[in-house]
C-alpha positions in Angstrom: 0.0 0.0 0.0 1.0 3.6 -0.8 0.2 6.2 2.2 -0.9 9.6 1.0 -0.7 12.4 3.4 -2.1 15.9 2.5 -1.6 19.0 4.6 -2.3 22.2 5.2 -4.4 24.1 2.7 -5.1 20.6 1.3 -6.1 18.5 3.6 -8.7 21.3 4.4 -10.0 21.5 0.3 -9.7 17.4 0.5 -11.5 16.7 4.0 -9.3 14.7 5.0 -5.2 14.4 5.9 -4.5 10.7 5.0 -5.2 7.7 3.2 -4.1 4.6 1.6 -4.1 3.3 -2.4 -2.8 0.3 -3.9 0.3 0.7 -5.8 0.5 1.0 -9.7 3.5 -0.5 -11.1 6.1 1.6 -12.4 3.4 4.4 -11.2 5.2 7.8 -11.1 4.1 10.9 -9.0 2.7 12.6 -11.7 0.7 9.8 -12.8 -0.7 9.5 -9.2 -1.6 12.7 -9.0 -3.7 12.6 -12.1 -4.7 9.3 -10.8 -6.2 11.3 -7.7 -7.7 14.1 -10.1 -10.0 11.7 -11.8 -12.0 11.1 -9.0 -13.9 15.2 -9.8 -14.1 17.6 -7.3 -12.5 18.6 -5.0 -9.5 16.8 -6.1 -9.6 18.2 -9.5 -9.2 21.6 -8.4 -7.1 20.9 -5.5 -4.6 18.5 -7.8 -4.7 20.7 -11.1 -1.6 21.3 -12.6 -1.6 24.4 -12.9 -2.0 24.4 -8.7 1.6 24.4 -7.1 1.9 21.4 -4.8 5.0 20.0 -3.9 5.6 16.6 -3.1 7.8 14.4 -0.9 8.4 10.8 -1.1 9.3 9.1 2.0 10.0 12.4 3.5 12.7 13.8 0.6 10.9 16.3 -1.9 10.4 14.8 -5.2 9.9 15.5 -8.7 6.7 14.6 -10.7 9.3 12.0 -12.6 9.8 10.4 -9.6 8.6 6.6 -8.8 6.0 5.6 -6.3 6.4 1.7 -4.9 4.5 0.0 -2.4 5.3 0.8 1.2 5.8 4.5 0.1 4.6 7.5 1.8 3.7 10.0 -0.8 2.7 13.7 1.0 1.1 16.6 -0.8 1.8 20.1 0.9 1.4 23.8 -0.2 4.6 25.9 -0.7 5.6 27.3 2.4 6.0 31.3 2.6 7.8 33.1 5.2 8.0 36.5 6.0 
């Protein structure tokens, strides 16, 4: 199984901060996170690629290229601003 973990402004949008999905072989983050825009709203929005999300992979920020395996945590944040 793959743990997703959404925070922040997303988990809020999504209604919820975690869940799990069987893996996809050879499934990259991109793909998942198209994957998770085909289920509609609010996921569409809240996914769209033209929304900046970043991503981490077992805790390391990752690249839409990058591959998703089973036992993976895959989190889904806004960018961070300071000031």
């Amino acid at each position: 199984m793959i743990q997703l973990r959404y925070f922040a402004s997303l988990r809020e949008r999504l209604g919820i901060d975690a869940e799990e999905l069987e893996p996809t072989s050879g499934a990259t983050v991109a793909e998942l996170r198209a994957y998770l825009r085909r289920r509609g709203e609010p996921w569409q929005q809240a996914l769209a690629e033209e929304q900046r999300v970043l991503t981490a992979v077992n805790q390391e920020m990752a690249r839409p290229d990058n591959a998703v395996a089973d036992g993976d945590e895959v989190a889904f944040f806004p960018p961070v601003t300071g000031g």
